[in-house]
C-alpha positions in Angstrom: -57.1 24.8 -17.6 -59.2 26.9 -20.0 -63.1 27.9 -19.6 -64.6 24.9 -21.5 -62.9 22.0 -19.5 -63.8 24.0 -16.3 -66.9 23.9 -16.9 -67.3 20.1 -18.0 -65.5 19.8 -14.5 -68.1 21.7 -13.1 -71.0 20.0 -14.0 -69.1 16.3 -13.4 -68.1 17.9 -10.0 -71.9 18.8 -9.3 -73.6 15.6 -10.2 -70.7 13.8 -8.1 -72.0 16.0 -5.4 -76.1 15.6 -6.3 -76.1 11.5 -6.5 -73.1 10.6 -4.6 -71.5 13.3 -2.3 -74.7 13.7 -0.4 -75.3 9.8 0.2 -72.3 9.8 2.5 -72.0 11.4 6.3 -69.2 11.8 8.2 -70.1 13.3 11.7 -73.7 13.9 10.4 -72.0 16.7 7.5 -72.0 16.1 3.7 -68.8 17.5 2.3 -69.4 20.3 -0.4 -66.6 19.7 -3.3 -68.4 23.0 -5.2 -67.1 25.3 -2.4 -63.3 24.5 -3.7 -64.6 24.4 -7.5 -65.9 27.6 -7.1 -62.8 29.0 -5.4 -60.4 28.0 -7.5 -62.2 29.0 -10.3 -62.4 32.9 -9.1 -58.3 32.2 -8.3 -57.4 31.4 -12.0 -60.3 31.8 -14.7 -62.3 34.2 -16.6 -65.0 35.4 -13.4 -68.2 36.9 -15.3 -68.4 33.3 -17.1 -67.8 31.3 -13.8 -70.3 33.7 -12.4 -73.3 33.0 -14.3 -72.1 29.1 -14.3 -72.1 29.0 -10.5 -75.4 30.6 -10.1 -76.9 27.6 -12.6 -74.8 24.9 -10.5 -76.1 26.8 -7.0 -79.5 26.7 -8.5 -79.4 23.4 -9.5 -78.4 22.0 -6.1 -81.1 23.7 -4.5 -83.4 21.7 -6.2 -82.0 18.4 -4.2 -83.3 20.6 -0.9 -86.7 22.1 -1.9 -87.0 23.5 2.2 -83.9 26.1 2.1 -84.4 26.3 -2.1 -82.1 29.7 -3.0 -79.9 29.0 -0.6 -76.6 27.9 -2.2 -77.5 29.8 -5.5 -77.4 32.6 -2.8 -74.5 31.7 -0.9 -72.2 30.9 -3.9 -73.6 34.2 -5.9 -71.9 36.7 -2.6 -68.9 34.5 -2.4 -68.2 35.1 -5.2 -68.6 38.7 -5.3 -66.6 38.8 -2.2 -64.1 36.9 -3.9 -64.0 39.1 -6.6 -63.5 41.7 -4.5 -60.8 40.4 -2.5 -58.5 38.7 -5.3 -57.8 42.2 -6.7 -55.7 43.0 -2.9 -53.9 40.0 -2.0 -51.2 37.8 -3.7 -52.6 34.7 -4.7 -49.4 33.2 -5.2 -48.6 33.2 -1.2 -49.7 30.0 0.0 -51.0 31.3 3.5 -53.4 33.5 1.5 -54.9 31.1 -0.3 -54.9 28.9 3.0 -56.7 31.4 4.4 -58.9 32.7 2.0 -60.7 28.7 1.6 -60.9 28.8 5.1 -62.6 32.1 5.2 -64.4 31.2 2.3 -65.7 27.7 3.8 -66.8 29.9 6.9 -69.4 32.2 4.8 -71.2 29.2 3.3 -71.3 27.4 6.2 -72.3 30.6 8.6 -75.3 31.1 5.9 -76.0 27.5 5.4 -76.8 27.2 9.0 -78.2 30.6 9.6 -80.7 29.3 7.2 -81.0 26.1 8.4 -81.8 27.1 11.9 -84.3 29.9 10.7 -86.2 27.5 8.4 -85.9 23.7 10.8 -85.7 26.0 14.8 -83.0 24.3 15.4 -81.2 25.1 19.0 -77.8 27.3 18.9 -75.5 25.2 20.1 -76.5 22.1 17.6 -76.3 25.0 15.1 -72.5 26.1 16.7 -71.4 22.8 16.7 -72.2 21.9 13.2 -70.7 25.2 11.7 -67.2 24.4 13.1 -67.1 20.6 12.3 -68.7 21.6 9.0 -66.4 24.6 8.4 -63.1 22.3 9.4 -63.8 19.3 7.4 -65.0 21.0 4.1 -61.6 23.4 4.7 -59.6 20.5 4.8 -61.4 19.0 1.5 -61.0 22.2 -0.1 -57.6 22.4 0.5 -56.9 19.0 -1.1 -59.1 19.8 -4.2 -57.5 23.1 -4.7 -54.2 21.4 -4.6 -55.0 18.9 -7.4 -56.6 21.8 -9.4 -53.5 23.5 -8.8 -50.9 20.7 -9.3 -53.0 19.9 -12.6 -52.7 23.7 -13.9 -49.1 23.2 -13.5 -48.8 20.1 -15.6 -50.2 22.4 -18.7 -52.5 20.1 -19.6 -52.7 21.5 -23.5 -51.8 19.7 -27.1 -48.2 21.5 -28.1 -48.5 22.8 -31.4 -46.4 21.0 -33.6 
């Protein structure tokens, strides 16, 4: 999958988050598909463009929450430094490091999201607690799967044969 239809992805993937994603609960938690975009896009692609693209798509989906505004654009701009970081010293190619990389992954946003969250609404700890595991679990799970397809749909080569 090369830069451009990544990005198209990214942008579908964001307004699909903006006017839809956010409309539906489950447990009182709104699942964050970006999380796995941005991910997989630090597995496989070119990272200074995804960079600067994921700091416009964190930006923009702080507008939708003007009371933590800077939060995501935040939180996806030291994943994916830490990301960066990381990819260079582990196989990618091993499953169980990929496994675990989402899940640690998943765990930043969420430990920020909430950190914020509590700072900004004083919300009590254990509410907080509760909401970063069921939070961290569910959009772990949902990365998975989208990093899966993303996966599966690099393998299909999805490009015109010359001919």
């Amino acid at each position: 999958m090369n830069s451009l239809l990544f990005t198209i992805l990214s942008i579908i993937a964001l307004f699909y988050q903006v006017l839809t994603i956010n409309e539906v609960t489950l447990l009182n938690y709104v699942p964050n598909i970006l999380i796995a975009i941005l991910i997989y896009s630090h597995f496989h692609l070119n990272l200074t463009f995804h960079t600067i693209l994921f700091f416009m798509i964190g930006l923009a989906l702080d507008t939708s929450n003007p009371p933590l505004f800077g939060t995501f654009t935040l939180t996806f701009m030291i994943l994916s430094y830490l990301i960066t970081i990381v990819r260079s010293h582990i196989d990618l190619r091993i499953l169980a490091n990929k496994l675990v990389l989402i899940l640690v992954c998943n765990s930043i946003v969420y430990l920020l999201y909430y950190l914020f969250v509590g700072l900004t609404y004083n919300q009590d700890f254990l509410s907080l607690l509760i909401a970063f595991i069921v939070g961290t679990l569910l959009n772990t799970i949902i990365s998975i799967i989208i990093v899966g397809i993303l996966d599966f749909i690099n393998l299909l080569k999805l490009e015109h044969p010359d001919v």
